[in-house]
C-alpha positions as CSV (number, residue, x, y, z in Angstrom):
1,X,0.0,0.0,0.0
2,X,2.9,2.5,1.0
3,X,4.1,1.8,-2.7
4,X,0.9,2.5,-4.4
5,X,0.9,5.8,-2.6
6,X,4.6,6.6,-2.7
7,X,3.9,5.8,-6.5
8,X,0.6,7.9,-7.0
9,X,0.6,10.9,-5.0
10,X,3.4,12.8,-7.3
11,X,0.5,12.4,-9.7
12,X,-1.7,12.9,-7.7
13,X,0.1,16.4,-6.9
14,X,0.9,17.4,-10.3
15,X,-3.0,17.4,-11.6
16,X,-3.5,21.2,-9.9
17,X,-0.6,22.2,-11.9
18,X,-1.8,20.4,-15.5
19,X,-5.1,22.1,-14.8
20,X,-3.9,25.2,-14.3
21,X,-1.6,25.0,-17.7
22,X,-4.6,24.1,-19.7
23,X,-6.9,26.4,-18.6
24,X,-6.6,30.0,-20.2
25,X,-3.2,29.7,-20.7
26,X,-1.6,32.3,-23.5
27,X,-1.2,31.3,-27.5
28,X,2.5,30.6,-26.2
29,X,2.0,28.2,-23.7
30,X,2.4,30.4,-21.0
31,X,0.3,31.2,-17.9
32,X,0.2,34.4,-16.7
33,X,2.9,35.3,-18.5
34,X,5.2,33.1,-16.7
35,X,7.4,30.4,-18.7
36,X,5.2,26.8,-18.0
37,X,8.5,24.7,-18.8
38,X,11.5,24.7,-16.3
39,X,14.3,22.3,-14.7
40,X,13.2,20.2,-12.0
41,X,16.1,20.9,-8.9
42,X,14.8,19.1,-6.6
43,X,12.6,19.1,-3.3
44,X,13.1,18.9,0.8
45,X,12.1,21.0,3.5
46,X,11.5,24.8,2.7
47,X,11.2,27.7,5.9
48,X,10.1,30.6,5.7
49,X,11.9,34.2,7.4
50,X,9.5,37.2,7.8
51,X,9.0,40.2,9.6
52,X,12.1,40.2,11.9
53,X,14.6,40.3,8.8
54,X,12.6,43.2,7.3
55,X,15.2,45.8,5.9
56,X,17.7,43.7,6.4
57,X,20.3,43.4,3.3
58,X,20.0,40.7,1.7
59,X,23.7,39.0,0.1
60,X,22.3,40.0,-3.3
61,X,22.0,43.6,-1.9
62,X,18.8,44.8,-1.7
63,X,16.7,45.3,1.6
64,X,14.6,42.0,2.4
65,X,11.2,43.0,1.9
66,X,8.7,40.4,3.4
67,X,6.0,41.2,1.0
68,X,7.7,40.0,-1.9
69,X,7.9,36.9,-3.4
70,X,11.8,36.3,-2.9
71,X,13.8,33.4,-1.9
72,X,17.3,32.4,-0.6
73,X,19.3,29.7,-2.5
74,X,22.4,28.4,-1.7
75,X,23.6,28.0,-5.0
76,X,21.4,29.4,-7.6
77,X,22.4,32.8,-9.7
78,X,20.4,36.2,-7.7
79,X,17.4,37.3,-10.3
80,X,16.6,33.3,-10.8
81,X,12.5,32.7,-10.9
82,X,12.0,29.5,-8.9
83,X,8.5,28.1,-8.8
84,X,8.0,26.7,-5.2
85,X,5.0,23.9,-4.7
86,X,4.2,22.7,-1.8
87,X,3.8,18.8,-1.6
88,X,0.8,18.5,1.2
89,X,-1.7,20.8,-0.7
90,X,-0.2,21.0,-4.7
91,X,-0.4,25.0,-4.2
92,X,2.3,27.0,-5.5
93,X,4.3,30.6,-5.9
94,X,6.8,31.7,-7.9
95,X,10.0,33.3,-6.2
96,X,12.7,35.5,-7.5
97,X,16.7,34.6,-5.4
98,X,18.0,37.8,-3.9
99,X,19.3,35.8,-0.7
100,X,22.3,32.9,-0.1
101,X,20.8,30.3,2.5
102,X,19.1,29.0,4.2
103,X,21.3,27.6,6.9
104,X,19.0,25.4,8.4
105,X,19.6,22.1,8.9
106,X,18.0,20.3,6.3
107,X,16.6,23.1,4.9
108,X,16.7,23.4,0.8
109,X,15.0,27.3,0.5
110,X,13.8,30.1,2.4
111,X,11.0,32.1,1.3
112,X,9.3,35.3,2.1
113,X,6.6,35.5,4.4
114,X,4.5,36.6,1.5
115,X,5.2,33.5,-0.8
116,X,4.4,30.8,2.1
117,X,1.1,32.5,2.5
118,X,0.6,32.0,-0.8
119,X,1.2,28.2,-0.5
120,X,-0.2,27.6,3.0
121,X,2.9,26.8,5.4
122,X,2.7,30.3,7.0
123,X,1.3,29.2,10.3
124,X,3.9,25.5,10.0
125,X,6.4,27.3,9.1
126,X,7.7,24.4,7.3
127,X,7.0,22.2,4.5
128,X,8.0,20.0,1.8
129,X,8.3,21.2,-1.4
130,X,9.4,20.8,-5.1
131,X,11.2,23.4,-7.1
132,X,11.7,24.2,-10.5
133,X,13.8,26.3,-11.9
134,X,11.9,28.6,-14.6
135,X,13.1,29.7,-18.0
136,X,13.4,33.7,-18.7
């Protein structure tokens, strides 16, 4: 049974986002403007910073802002669009990297207090996610 679900629920998870392609999407492709296609980098455990930091440099320079939809990345180039989805729900937010982290253990990406609203781990503060690096 674990299998069968280990097997199915990536599936499962990626219906939202099929969906959300097909429905009203631009004569490109697109969604909103945004590029659909992108690398897959991985998942694991994303936190959230928020409030506390605010003003704050980041290392790409600018002032951390909360209400944007930013990100820290260990290793991926500052301006990068990473599309965050979280695992438990299928909901997900695009992020721009203007941050180096996050330091955690276990951690894979921080994101603005902003962006895990928009995906529902605001009040974990935690949660498992895939990203996807997203063509310019």
């Amino acid at each position: 049974m674990r299998r069968l679900i280990a097997i199915a629920l990536p599936l499962l998870l990626a219906l939202p986002a099929v969906a959300q392609e097909q429905d009203g999407g631009d004569d490109d492709g697109s969604v909103s403007g945004e590029v659909v296609n992108g690398e897959d980098i991985g998942s694991g455990m994303a936190s959230y910073y928020g409030r506390e930091l605010a003003g704050n440099r980041t290392a790409s320079g600018e002032a951390f802002d909360p209400d944007d939809f930013t990100c820290a990345h260990r290793s991926l180039p500052f301006g990068s669009k990473v599309r965050v989805t979280n695992l438990a729900n299928g909901q997900s937010v695009i992020v721009r990297v203007n941050d180096r982290g996050p330091w955690g253990r276990g951690r894979v990406i921080d994101i603005s207090q902003a962006a895990a609203k928009e995906i529902g781990m605001h009040r974990s503060g935690t949660a498992r996610v895939r990203m996807t690096l997203l063509d310019d």
